[in-house]
N, CA, C and O atoms as a GROMACS GRO file, in nm:
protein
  616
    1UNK      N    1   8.064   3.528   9.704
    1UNK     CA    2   8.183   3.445   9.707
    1UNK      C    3   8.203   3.376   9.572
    1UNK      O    4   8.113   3.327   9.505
    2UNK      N    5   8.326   3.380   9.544
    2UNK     CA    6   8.371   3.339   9.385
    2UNK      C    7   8.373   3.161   9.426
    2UNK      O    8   8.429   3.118   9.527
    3UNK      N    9   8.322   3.100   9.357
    3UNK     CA   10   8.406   2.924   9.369
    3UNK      C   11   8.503   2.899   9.290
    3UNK      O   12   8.515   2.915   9.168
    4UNK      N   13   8.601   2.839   9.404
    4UNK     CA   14   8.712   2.776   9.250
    4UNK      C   15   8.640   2.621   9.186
    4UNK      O   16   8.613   2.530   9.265
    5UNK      N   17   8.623   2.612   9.081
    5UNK     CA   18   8.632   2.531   8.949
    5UNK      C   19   8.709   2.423   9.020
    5UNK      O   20   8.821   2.432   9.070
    6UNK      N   21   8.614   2.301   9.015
    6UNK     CA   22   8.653   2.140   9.058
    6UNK      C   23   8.655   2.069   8.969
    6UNK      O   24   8.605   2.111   8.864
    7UNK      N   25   8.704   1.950   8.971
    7UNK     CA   26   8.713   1.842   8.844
    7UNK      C   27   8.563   1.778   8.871
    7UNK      O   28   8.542   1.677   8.804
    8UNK      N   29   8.507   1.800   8.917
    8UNK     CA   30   8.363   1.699   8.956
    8UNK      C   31   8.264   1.837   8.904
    8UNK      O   32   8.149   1.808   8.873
    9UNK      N   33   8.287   1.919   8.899
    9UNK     CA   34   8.169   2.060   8.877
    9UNK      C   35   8.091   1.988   8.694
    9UNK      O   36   7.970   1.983   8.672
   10UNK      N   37   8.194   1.946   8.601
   10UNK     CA   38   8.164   1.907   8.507
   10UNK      C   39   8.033   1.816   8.527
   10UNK      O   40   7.915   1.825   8.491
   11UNK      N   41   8.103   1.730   8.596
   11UNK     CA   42   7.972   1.565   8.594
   11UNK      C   43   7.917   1.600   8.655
   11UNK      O   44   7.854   1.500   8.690
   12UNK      N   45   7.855   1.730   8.744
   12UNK     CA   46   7.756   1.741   8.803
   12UNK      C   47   7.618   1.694   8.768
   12UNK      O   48   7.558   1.600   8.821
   13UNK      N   49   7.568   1.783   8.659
   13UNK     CA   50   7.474   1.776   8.554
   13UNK      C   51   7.417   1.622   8.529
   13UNK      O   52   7.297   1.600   8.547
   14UNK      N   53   7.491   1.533   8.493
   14UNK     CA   54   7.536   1.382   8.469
   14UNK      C   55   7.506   1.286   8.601
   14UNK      O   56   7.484   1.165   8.599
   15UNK      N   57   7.511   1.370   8.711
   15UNK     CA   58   7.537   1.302   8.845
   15UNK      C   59   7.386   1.298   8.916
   15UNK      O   60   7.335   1.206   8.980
   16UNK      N   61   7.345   1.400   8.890
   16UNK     CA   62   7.155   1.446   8.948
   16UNK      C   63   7.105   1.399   8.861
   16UNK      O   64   7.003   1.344   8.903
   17UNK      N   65   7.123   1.377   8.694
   17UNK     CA   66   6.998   1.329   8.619
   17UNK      C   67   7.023   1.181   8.669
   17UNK      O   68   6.921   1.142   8.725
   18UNK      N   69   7.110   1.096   8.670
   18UNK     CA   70   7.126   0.970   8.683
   18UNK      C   71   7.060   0.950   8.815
   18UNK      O   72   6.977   0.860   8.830
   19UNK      N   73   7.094   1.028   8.908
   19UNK     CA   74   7.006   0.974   9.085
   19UNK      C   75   6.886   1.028   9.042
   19UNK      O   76   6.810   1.012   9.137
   20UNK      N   77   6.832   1.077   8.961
   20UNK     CA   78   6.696   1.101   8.972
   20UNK      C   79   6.640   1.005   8.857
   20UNK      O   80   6.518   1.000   8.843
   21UNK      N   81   6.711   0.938   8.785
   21UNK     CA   82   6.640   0.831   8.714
   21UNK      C   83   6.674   0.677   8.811
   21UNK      O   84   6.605   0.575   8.816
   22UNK      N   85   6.757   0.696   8.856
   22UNK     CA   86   6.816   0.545   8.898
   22UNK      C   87   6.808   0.584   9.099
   22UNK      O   88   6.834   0.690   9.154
   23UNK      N   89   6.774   0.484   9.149
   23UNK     CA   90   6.792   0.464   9.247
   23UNK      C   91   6.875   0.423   9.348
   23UNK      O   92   6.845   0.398   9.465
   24UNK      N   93   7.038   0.415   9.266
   24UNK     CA   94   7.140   0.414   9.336
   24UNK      C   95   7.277   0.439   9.216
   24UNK      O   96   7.284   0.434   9.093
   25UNK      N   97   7.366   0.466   9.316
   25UNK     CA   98   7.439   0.544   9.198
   25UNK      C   99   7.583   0.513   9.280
   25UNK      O  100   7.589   0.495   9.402
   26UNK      N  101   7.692   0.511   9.192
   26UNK     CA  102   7.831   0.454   9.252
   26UNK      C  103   7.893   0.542   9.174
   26UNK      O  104   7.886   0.551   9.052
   27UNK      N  105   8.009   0.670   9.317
   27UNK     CA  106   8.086   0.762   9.212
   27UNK      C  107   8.202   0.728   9.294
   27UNK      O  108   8.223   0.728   9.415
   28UNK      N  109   8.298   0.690   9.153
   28UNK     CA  110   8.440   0.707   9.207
   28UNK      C  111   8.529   0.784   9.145
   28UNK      O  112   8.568   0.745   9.035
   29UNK      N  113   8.580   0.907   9.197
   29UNK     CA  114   8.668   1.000   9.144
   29UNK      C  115   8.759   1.009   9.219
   29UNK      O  116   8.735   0.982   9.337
   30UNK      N  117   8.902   1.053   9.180
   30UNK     CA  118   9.017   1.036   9.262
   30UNK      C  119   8.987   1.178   9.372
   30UNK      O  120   8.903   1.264   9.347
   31UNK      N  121   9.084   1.176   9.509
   31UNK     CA  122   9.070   1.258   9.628
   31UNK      C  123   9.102   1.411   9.567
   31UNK      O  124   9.177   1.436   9.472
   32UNK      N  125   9.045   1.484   9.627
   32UNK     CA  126   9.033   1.637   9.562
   32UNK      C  127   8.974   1.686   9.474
   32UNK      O  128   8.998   1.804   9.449
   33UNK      N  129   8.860   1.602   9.384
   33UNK     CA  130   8.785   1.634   9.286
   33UNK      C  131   8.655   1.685   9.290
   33UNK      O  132   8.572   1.705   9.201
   34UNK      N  133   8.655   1.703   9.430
   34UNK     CA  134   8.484   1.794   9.472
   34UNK      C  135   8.385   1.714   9.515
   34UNK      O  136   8.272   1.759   9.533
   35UNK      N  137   8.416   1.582   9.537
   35UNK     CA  138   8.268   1.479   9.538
   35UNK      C  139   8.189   1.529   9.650
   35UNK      O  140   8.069   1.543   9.626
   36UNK      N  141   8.238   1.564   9.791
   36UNK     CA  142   8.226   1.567   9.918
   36UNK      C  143   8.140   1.715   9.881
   36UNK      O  144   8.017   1.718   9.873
   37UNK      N  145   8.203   1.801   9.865
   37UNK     CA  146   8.134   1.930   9.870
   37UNK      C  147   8.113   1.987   9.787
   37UNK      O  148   8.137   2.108   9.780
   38UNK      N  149   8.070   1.931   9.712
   38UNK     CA  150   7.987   1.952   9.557
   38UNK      C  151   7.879   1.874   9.510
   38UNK      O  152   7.798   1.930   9.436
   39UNK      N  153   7.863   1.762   9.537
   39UNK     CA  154   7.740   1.657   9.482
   39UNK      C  155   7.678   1.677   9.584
   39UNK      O  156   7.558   1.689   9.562
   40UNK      N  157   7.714   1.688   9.714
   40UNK     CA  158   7.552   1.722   9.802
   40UNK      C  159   7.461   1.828   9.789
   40UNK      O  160   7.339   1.823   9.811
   41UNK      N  161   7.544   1.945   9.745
   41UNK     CA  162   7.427   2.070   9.782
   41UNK      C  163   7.373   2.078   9.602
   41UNK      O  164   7.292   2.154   9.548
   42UNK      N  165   7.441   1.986   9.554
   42UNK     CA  166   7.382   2.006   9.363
   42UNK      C  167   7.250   1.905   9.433
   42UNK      O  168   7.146   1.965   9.404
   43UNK      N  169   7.227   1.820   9.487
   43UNK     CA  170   7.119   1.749   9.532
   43UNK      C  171   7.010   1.865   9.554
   43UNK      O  172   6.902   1.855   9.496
   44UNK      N  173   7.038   1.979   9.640
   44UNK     CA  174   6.890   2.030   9.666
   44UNK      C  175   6.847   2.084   9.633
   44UNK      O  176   6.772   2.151   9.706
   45UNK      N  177   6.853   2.114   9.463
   45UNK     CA  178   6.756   2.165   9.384
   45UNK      C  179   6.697   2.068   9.338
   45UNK      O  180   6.587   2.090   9.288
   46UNK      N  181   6.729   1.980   9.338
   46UNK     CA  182   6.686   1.869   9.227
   46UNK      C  183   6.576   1.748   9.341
   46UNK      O  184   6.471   1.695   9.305
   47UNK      N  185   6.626   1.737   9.441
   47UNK     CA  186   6.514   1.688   9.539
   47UNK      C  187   6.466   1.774   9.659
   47UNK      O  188   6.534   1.850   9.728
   48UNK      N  189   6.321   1.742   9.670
   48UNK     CA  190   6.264   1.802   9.797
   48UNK      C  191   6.271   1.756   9.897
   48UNK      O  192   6.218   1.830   9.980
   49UNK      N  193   6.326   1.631   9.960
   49UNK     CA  194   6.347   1.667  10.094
   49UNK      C  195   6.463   1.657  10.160
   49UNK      O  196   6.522   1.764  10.143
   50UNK      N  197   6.527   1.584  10.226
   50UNK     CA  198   6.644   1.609  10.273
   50UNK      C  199   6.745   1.554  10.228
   50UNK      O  200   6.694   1.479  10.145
   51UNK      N  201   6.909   1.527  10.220
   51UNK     CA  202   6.976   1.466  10.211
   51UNK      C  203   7.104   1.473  10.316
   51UNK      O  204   7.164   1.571  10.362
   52UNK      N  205   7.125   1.317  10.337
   52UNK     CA  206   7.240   1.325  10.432
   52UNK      C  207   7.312   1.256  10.401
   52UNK      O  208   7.289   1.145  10.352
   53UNK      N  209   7.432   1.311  10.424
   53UNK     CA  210   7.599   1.257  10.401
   53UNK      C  211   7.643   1.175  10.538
   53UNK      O  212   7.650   1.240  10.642
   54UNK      N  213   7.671   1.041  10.540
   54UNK     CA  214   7.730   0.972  10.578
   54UNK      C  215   7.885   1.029  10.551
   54UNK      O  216   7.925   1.051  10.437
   55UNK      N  217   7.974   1.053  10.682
   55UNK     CA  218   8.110   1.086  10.687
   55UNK      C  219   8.150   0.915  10.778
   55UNK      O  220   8.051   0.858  10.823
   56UNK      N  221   8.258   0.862  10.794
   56UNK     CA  222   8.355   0.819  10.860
   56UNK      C  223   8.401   0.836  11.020
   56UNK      O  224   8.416   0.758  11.114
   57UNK      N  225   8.420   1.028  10.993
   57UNK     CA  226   8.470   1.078  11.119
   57UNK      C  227   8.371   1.230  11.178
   57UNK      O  228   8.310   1.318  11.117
   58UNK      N  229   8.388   1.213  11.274
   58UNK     CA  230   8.343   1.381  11.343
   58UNK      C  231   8.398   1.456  11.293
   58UNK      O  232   8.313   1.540  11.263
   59UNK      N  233   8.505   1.496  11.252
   59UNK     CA  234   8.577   1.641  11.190
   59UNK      C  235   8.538   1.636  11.015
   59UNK      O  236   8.525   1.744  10.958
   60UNK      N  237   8.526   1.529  10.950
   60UNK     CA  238   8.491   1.555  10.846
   60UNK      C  239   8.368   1.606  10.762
   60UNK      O  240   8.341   1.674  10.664
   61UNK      N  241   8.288   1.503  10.900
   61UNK     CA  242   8.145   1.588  10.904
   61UNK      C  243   8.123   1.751  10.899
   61UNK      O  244   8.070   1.821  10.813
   62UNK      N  245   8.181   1.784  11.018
   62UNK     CA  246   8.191   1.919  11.069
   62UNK      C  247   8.231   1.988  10.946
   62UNK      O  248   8.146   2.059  10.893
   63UNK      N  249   8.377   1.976  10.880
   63UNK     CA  250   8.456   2.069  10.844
   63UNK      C  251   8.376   2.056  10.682
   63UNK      O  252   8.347   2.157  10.617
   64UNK      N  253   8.351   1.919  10.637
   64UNK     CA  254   8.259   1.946  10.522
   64UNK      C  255   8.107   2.002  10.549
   64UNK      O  256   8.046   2.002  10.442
   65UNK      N  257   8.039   2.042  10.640
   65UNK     CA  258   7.903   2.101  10.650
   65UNK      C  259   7.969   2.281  10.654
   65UNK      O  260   7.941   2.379  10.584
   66UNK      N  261   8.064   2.263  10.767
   66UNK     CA  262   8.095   2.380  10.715
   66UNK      C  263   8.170   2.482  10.579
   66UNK      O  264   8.165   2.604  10.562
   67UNK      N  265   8.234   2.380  10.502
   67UNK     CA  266   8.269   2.412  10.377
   67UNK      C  267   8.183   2.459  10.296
   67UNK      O  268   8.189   2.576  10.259
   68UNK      N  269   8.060   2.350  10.246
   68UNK     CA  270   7.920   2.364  10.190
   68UNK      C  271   7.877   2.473  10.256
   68UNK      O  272   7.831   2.561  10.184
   69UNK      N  273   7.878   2.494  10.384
   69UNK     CA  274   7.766   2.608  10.414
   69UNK      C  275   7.813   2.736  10.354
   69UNK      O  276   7.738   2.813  10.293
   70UNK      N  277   7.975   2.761  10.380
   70UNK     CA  278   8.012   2.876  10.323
   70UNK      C  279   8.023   2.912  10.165
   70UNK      O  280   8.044   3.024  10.119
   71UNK      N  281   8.001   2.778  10.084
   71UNK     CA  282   8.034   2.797   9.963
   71UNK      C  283   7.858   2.820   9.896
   71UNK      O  284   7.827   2.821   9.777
   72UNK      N  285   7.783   2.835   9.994
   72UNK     CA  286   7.615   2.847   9.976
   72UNK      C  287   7.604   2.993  10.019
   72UNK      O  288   7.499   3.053   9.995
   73UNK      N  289   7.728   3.068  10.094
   73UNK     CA  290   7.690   3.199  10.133
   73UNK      C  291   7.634   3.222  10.260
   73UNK      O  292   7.604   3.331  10.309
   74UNK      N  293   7.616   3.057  10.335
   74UNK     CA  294   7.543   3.109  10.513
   74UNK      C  295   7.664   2.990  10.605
   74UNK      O  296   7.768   2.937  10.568
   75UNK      N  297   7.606   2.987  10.702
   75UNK     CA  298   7.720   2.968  10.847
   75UNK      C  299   7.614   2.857  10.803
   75UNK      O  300   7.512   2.851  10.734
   76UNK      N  301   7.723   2.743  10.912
   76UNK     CA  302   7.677   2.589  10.931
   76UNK      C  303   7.560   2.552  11.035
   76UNK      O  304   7.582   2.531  11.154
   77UNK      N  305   7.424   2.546  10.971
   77UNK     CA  306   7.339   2.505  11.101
   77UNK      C  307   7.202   2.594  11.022
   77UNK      O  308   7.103   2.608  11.094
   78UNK      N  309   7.194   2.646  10.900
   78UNK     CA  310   7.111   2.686  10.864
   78UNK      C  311   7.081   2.577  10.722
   78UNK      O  312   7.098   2.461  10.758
   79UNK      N  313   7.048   2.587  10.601
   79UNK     CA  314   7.043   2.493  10.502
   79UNK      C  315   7.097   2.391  10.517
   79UNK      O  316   7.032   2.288  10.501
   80UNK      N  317   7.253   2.385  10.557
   80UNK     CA  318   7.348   2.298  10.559
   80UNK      C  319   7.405   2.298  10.734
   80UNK      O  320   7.439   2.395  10.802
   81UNK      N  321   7.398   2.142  10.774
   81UNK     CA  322   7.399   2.128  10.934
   81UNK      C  323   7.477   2.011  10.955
   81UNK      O  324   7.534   1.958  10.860
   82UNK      N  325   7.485   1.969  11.060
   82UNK     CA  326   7.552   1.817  11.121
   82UNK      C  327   7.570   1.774  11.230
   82UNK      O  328   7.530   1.857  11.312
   83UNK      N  329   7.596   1.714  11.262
   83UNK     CA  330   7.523   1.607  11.366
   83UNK      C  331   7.636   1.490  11.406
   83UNK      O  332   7.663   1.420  11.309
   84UNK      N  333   7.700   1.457  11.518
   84UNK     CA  334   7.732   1.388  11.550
   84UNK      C  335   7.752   1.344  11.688
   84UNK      O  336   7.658   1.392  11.750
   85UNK      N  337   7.838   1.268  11.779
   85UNK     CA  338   7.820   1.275  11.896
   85UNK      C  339   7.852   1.360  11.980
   85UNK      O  340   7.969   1.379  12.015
   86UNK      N  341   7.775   1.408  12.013
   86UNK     CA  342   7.794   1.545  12.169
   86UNK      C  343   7.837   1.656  12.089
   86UNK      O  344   7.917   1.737  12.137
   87UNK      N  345   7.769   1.677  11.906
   87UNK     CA  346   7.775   1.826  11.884
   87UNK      C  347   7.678   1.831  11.794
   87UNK      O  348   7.702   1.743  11.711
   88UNK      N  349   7.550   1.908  11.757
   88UNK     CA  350   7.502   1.917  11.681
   88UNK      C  351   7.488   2.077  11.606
   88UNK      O  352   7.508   2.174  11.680
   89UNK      N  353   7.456   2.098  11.473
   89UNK     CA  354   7.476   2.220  11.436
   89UNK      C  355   7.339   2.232  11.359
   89UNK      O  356   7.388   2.234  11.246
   90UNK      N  357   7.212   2.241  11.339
   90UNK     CA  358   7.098   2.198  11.235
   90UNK      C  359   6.953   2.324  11.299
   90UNK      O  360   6.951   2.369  11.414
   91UNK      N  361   6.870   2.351  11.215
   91UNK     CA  362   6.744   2.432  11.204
   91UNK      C  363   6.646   2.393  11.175
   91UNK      O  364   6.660   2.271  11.168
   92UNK      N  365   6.548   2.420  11.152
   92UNK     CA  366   6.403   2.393  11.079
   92UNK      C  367   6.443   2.389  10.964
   92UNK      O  368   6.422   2.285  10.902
   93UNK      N  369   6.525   2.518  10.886
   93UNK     CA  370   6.568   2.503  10.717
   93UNK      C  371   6.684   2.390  10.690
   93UNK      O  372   6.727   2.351  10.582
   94UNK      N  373   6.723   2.348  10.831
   94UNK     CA  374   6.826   2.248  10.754
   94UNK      C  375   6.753   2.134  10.628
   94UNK      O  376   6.640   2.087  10.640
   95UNK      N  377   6.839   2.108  10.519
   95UNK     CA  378   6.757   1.988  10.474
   95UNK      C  379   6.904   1.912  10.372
   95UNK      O  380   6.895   1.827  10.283
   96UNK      N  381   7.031   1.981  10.427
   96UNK     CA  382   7.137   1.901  10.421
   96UNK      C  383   7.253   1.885  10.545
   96UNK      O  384   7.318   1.967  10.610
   97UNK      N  385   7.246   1.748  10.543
   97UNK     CA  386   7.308   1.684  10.734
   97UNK      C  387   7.420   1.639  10.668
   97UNK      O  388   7.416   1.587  10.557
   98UNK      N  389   7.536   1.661  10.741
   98UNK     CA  390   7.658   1.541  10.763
   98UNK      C  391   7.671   1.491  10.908
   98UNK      O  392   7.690   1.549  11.015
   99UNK      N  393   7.656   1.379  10.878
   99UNK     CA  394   7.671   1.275  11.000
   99UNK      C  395   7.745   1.132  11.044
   99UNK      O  396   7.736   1.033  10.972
  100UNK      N  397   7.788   1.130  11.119
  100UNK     CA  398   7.823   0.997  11.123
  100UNK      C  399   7.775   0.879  11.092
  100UNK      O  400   7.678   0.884  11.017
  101UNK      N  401   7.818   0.754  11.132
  101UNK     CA  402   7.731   0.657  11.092
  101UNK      C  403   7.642   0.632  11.190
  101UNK      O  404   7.524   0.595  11.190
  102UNK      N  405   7.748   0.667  11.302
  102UNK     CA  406   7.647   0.603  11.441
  102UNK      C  407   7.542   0.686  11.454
  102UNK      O  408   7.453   0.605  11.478
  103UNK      N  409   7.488   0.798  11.454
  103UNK     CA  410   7.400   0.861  11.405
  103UNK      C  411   7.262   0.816  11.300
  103UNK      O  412   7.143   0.796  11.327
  104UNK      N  413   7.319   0.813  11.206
  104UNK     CA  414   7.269   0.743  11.139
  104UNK      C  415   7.170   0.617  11.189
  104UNK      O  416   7.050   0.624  11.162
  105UNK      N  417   7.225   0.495  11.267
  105UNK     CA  418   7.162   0.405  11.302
  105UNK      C  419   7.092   0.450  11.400
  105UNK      O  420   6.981   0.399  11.415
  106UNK      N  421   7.140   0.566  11.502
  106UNK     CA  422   7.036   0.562  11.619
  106UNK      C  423   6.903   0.630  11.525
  106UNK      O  424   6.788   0.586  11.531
  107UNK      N  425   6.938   0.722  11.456
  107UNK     CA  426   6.800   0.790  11.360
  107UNK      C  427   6.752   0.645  11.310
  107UNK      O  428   6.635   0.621  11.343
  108UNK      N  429   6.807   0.557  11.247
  108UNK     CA  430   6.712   0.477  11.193
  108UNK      C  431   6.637   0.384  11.319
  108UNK      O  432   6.543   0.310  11.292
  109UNK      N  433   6.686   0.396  11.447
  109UNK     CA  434   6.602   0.319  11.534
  109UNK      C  435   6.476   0.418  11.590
  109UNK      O  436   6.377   0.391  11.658
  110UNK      N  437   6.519   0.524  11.540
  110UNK     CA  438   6.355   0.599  11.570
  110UNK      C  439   6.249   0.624  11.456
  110UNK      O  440   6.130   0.654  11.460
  111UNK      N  441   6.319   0.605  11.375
  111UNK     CA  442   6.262   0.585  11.180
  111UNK      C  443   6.276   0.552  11.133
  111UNK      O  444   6.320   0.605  11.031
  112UNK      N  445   6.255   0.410  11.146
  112UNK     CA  446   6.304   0.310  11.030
  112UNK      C  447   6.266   0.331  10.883
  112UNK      O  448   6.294   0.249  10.795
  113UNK      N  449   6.193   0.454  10.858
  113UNK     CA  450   6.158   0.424  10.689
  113UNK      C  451   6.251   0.561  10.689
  113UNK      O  452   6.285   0.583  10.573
  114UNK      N  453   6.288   0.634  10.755
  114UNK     CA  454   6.404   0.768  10.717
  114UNK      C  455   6.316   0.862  10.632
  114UNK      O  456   6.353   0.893  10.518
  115UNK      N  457   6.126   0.939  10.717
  115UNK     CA  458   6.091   0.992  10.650
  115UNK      C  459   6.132   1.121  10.615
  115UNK      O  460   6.186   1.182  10.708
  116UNK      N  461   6.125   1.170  10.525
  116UNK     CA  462   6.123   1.278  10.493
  116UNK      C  463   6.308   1.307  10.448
  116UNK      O  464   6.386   1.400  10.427
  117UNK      N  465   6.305   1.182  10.452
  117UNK     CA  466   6.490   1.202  10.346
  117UNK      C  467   6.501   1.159  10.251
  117UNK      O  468   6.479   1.038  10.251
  118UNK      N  469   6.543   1.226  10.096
  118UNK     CA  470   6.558   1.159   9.993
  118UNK      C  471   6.641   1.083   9.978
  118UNK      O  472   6.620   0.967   9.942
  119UNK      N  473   6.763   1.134  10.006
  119UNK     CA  474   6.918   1.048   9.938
  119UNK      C  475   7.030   1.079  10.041
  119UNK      O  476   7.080   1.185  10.079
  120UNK      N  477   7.058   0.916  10.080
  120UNK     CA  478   7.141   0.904  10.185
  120UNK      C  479   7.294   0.912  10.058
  120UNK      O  480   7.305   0.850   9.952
  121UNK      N  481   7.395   1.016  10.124
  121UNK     CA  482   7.531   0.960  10.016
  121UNK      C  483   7.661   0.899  10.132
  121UNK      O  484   7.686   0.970  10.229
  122UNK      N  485   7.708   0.819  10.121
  122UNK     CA  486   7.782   0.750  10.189
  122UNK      C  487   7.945   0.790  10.146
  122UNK      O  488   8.009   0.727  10.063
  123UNK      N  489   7.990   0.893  10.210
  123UNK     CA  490   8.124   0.918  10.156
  123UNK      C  491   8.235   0.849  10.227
  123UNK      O  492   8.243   0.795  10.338
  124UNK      N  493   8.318   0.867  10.129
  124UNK     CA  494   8.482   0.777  10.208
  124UNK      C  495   8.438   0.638  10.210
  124UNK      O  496   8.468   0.569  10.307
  125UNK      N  497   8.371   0.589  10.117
  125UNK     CA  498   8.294   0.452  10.152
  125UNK      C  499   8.475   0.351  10.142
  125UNK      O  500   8.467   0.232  10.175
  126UNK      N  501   8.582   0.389  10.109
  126UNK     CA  502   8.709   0.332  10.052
  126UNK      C  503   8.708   0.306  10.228
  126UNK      O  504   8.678   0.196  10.275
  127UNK      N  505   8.736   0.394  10.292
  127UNK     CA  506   8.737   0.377  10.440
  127UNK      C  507   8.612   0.244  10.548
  127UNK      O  508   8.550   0.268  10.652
  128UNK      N  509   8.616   0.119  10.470
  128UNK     CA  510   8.492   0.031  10.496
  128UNK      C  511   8.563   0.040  10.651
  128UNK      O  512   8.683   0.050  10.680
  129UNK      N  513   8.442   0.033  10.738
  129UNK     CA  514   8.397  -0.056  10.851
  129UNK      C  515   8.310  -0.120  10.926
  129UNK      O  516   8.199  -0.067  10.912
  130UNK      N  517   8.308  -0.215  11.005
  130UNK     CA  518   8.194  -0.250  11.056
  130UNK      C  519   8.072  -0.121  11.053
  130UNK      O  520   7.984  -0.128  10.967
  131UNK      N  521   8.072  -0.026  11.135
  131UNK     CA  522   7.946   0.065  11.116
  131UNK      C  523   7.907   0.127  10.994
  131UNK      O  524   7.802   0.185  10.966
  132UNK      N  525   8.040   0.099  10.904
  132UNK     CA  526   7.964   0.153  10.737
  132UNK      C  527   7.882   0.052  10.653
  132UNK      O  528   7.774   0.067  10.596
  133UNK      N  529   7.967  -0.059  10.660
  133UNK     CA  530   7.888  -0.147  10.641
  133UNK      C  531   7.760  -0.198  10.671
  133UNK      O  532   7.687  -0.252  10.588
  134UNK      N  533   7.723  -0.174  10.835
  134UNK     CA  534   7.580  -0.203  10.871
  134UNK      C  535   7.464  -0.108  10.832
  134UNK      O  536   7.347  -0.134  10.807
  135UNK      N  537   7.546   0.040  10.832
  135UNK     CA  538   7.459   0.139  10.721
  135UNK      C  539   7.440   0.109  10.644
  135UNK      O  540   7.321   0.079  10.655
  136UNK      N  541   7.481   0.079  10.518
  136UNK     CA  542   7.474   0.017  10.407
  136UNK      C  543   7.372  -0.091  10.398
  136UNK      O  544   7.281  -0.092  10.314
  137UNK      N  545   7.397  -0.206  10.515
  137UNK     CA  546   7.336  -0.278  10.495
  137UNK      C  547   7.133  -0.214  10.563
  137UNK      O  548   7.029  -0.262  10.519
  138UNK      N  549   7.142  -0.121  10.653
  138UNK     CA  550   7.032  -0.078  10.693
  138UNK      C  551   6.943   0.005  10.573
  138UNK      O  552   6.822   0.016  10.556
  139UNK      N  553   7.073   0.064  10.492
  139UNK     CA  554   6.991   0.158  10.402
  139UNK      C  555   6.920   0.080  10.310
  139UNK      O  556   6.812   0.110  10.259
  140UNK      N  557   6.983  -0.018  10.292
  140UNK     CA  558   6.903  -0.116  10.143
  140UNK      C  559   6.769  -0.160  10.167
  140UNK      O  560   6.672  -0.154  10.091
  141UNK      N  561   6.778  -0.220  10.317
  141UNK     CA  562   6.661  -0.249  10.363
  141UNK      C  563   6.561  -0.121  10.363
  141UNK      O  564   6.442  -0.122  10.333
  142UNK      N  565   6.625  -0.030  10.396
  142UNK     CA  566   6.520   0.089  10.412
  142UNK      C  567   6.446   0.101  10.252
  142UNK      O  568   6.332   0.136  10.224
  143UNK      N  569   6.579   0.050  10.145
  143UNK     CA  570   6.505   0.095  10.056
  143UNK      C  571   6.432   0.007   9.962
  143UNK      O  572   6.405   0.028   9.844
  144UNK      N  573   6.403  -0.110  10.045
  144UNK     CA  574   6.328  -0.235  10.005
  144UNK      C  575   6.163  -0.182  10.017
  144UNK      O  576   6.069  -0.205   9.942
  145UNK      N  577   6.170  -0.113  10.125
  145UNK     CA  578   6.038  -0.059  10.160
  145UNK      C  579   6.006   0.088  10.123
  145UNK      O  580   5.892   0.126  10.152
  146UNK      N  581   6.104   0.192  10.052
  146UNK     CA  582   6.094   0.288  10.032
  146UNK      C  583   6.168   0.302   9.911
  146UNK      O  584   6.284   0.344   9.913
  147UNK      N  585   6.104   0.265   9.795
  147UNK     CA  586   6.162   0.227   9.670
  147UNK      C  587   6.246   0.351   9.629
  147UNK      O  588   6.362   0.346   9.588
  148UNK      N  589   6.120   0.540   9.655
  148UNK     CA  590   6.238   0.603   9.620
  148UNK      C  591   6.323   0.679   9.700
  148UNK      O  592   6.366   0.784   9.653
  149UNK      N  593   6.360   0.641   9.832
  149UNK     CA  594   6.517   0.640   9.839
  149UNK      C  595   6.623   0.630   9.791
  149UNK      O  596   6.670   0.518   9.775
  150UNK      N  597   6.692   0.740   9.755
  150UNK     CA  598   6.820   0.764   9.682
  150UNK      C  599   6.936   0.716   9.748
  150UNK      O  600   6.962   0.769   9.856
  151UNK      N  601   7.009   0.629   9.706
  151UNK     CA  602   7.169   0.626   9.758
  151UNK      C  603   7.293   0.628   9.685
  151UNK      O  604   7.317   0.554   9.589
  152UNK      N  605   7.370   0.714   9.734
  152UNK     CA  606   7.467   0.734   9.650
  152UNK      C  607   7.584   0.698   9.736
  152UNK      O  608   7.590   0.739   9.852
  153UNK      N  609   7.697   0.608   9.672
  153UNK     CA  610   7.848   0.556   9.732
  153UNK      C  611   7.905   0.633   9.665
  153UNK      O  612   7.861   0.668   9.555
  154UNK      N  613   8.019   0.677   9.717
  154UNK     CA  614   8.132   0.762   9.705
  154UNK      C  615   8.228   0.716   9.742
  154UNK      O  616   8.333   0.780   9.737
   0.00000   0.00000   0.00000
């Protein structure tokens, strides 16, 4: 599969060295510039264990895991998976999730240190609400105690 060329494909490069020196990272690029389905799967070469995308909504989740999955060459639920209420799509090889928030918190009430995940990215963060916000506020804590936890706002 050919990719079309995004305005974000550039800062890629720019975008992984910085989360891998810095422990939190703030990207704002205008809507249509690739952030969503382009900075997550550039994540999994560059870290070993998982990363999950915080979405807003159920369909965005969905329709961006499935975007990524196809632009990786496999169906949604193998590398690239997601998770939300009353649908899940994920494998043993998954080790990139889109999920909701509420998700999110029930996982952190069974793991509060979020092992075996590198870098939570919080997209549509423009879209604040109460449950993004308490993510936010859960992840920091998480990463009070888990220094390298990655987070990235979008």
């Amino acid at each position: 599969m050919v990719r079309q060329a995004l305005p974000i494909d550039a800062a890629i490069p720019g975008i992984v060295a910085s989360i891998l020196k810095h422990p939190r990272l703030l990207l704002q690029a205008s809507p249509g510039t690739g952030k969503t389905t382009r900075v997550p799967p550039a994540l999994l070469a560059a870290l070993k264990g998982e990363t999950w995308v915080l979405e807003p909504r159920r369909l965005a989740a969905k329709w961006a895991a499935h975007r990524v999955a196809h632009e990786l060459g496999e169906e949604a639920g193998q590398q690239v998976g997601y998770q939300f209420r009353f649908e899940k799509r994920e494998s043993q090889a998954t080790r990139l999730r889109f999920l909701t928030e509420g998700i999110l918190l029930r996982k952190l009430s069974h793991d509060p240190l979020l092992r075996g995940v590198d870098c939570v990215v919080l997209d549509e963060f423009h879209e604040r609400h109460l449950t993004t916000d308490l993510a936010l506020t859960c992840l920091l804590e998480v990463q009070k105690r888990r220094p390298d936890l990655k987070l990235i706002v979008m």
